[in-house]
VOSELO-139192 format. One record per atom (N, C-alpha, C): residue in one letter; residue number from 0; atom name; x, y, z. Coordinates in pm, whole numbers, plus 50000, padded with zeros to 5 digits. Layout:
BEGIN
gupa,vexkol,sero,c1,c2,c3
A,NUM,CA,X,Y,Z;
...
This chain:
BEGIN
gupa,vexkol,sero,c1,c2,c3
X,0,N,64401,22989,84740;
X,0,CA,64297,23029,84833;
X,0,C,64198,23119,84763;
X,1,N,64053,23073,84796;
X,1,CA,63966,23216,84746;
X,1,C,64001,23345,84806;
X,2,N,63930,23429,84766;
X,2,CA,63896,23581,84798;
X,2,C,63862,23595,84928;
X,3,N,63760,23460,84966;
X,3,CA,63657,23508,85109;
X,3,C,63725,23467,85191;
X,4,N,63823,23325,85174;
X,4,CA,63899,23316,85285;
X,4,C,64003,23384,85301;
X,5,N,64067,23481,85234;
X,5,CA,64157,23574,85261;
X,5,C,64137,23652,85312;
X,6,N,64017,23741,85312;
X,6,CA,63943,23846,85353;
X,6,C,63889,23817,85502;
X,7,N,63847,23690,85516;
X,7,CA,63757,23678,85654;
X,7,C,63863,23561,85733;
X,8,N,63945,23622,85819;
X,8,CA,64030,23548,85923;
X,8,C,63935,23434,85979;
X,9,N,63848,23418,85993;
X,9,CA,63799,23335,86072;
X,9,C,63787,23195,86063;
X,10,N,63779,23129,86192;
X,10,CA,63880,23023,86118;
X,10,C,63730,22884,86211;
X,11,N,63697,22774,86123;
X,11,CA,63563,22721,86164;
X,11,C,63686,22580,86198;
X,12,N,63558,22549,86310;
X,12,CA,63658,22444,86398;
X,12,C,63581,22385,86535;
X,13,N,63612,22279,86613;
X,13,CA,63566,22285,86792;
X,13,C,63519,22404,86828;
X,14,N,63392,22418,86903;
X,14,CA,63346,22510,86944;
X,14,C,63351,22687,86851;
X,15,N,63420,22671,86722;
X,15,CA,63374,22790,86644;
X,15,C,63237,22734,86536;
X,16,N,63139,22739,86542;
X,16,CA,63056,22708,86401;
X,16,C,63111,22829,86292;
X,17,N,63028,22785,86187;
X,17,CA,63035,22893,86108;
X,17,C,62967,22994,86089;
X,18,N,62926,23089,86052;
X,18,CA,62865,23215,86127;
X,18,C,62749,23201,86092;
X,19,N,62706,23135,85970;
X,19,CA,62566,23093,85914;
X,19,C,62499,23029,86038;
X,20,N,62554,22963,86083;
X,20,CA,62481,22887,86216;
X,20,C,62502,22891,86342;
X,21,N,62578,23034,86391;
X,21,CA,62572,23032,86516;
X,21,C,62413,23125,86561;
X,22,N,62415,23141,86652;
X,22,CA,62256,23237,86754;
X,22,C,62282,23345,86713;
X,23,N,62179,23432,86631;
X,23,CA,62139,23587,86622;
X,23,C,62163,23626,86777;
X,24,N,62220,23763,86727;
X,24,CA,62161,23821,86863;
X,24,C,62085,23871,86920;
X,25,N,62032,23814,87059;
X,25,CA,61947,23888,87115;
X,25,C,61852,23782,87103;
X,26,N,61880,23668,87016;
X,26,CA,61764,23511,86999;
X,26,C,61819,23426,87104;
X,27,N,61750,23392,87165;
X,27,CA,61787,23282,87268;
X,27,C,61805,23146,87165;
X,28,N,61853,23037,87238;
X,28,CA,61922,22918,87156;
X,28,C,61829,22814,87264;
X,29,N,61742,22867,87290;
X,29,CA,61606,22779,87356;
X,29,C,61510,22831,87403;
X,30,N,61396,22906,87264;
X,30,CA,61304,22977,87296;
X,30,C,61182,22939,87384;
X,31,N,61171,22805,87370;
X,31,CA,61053,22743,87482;
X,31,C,61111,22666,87656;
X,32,N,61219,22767,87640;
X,32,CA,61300,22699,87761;
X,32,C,61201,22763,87884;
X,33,N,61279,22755,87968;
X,33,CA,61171,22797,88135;
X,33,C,61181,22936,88111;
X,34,N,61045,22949,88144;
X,34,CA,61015,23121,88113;
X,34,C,61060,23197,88266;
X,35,N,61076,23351,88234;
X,35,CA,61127,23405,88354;
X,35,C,61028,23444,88446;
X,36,N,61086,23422,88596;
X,36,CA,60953,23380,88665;
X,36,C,60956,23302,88739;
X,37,N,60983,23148,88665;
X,37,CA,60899,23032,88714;
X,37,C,61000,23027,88802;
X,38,N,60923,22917,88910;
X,38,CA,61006,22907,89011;
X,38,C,61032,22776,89004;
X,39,N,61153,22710,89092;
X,39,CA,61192,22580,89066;
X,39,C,61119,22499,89241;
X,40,N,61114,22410,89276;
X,40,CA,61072,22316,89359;
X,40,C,61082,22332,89474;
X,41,N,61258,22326,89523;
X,41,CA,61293,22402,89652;
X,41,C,61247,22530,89643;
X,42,N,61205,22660,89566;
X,42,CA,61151,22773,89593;
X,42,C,61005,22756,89673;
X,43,N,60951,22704,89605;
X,43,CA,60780,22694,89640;
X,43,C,60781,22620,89736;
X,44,N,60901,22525,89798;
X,44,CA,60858,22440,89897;
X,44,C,60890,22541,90010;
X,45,N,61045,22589,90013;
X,45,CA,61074,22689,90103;
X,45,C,60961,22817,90159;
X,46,N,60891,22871,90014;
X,46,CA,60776,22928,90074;
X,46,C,60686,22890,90118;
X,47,N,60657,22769,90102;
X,47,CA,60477,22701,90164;
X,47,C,60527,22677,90281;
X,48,N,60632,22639,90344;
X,48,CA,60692,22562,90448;
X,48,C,60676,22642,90565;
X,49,N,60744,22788,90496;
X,49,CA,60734,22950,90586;
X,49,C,60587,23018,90561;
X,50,N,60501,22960,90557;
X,50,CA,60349,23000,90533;
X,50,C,60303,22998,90702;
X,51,N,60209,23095,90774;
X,51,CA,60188,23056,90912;
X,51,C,60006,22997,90920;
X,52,N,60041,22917,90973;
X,52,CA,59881,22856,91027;
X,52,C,59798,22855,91157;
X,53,N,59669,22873,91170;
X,53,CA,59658,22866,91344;
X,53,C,59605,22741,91410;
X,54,N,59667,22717,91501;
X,54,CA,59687,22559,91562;
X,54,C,59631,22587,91695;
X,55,N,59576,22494,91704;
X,55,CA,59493,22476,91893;
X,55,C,59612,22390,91970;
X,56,N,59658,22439,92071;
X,56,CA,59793,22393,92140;
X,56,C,59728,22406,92280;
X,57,N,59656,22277,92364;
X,57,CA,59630,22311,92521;
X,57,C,59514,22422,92541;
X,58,N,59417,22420,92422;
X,58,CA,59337,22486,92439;
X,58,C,59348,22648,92363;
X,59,N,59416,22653,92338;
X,59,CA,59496,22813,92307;
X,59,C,59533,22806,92164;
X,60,N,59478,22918,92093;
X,60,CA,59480,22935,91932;
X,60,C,59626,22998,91949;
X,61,N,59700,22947,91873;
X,61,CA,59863,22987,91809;
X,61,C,59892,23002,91678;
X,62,N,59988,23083,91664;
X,62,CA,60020,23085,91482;
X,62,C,60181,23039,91513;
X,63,N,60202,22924,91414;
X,63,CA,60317,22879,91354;
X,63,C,60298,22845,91216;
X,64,N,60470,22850,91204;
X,64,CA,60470,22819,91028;
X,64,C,60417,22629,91011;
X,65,N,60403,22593,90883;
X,65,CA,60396,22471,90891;
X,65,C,60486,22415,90884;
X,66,N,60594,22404,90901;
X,66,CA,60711,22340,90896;
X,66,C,60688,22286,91051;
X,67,N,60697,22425,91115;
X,67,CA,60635,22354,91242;
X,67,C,60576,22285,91305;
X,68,N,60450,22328,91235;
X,68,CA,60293,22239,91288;
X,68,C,60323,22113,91213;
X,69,N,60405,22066,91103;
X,69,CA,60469,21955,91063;
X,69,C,60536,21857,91167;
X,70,N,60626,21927,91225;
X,70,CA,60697,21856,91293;
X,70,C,60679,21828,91477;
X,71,N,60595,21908,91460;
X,71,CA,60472,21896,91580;
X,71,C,60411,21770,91582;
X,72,N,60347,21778,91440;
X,72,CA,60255,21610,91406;
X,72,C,60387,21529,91453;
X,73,N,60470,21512,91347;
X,73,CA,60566,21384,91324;
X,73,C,60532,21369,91529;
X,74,N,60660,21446,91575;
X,74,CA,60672,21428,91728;
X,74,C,60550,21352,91768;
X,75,N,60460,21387,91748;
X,75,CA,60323,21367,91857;
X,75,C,60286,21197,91830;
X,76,N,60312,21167,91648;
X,76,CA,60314,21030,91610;
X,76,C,60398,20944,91673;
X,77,N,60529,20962,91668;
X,77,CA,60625,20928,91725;
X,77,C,60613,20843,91837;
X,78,N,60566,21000,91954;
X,78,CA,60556,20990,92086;
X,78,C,60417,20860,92114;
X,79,N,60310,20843,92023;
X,79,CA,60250,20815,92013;
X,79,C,60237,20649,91987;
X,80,N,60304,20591,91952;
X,80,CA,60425,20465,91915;
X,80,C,60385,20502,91788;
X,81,N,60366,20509,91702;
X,81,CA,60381,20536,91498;
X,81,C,60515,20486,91515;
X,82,N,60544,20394,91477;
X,82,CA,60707,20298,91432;
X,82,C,60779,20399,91261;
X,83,N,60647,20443,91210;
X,83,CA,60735,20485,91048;
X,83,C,60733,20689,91113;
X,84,N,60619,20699,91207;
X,84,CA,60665,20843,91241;
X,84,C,60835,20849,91315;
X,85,N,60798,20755,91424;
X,85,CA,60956,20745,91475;
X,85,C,61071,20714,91423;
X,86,N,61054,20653,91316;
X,86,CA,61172,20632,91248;
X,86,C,61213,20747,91137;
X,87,N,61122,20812,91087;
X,87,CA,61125,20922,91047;
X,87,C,61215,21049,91114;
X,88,N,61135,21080,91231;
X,88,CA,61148,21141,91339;
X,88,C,61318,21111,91376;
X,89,N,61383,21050,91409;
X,89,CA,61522,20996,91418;
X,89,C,61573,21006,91325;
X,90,N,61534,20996,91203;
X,90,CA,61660,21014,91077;
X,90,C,61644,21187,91027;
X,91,N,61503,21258,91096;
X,91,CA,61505,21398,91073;
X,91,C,61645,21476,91205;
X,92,N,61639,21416,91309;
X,92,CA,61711,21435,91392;
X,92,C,61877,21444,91382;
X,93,N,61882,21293,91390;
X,93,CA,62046,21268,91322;
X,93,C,62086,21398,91196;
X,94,N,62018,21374,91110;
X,94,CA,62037,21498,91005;
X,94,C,62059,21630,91012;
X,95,N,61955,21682,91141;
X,95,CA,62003,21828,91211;
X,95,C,62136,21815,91273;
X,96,N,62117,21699,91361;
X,96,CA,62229,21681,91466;
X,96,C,62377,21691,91381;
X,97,N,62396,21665,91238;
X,97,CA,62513,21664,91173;
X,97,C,62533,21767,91105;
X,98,N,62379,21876,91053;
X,98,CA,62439,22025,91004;
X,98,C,62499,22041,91133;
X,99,N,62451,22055,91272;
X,99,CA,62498,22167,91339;
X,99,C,62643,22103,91365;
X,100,N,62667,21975,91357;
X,100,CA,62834,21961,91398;
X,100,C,62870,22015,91282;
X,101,N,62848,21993,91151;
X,101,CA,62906,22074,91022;
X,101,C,62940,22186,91054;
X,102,N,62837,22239,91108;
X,102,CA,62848,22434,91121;
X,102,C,62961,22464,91206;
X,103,N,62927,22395,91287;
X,103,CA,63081,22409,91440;
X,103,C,63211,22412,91354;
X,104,N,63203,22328,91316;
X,104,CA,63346,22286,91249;
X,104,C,63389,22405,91152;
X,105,N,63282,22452,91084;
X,105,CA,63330,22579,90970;
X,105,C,63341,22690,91049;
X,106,N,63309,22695,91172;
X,106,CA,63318,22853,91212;
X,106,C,63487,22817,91312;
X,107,N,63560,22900,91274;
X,107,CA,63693,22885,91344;
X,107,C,63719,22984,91496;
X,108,N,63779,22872,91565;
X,108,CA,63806,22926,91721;
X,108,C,63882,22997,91728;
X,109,N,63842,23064,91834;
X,109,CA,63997,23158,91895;
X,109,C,64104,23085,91943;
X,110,N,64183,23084,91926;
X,110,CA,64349,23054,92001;
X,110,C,64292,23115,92128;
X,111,N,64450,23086,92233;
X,111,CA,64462,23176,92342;
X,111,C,64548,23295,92335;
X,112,N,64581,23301,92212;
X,112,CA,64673,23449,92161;
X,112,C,64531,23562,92129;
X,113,N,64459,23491,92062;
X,113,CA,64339,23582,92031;
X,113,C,64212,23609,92108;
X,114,N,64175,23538,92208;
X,114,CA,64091,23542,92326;
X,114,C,64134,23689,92411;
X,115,N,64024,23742,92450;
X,115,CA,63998,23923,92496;
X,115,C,64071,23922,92652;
């Protein structure tokens, strides 16, 4: 055996490189990666969504978010016969309609041992 491998236990292998080539520290191992900050897709949508707008409703200026005034339109298409709003409109539905049975189901009941 040499000198250096006697001296330096370390042993190169799966997931060990050798020290010549692992990351300095304090260097990232993907300097042009996403800078800190940026936001990803669902962020910016979640905020534009919760953005408020003012809408004429029956004559009468209102502020809702647009998510709202979104689903205001869809409805009104819908109601309106629009065949791709309504079908829309129904598969946005069904979709709520199954978080909230989801949710039911995760929140656990009282027994009648535990009822007040």
């Amino acid at each position: 055996m040499s000198e250096t491998q006697e001296t330096n236990p370390y042993r190169v292998g799966y997931g060990k490189p050798p020290k010549k080539a692992q990351f300095q520290r304090g260097r990232s191992g993907n300097p042009k990666g996403r800078p800190k900050g940026a936001l990803n897709i669902s962020t910016v949508l979640e905020r534009t969504l919760r953005e408020v707008v003012v809408i004429n409703e029956n004559g009468r200026r209102k502020q809702v978010t647009k998510m709202e005034a979104a689903v205001k339109q869809l409805v009104n298409q819908a109601a309106s016969g629009d065949l791709a709003a309504l079908r829309q409109l129904t598969a946005l539905a069904a979709s709520a309609e199954q978080r909230s049975v989801d949710a039911e189901a995760e929140t656990p009941s009282l027994n009648e041992a535990d009822a007040p």
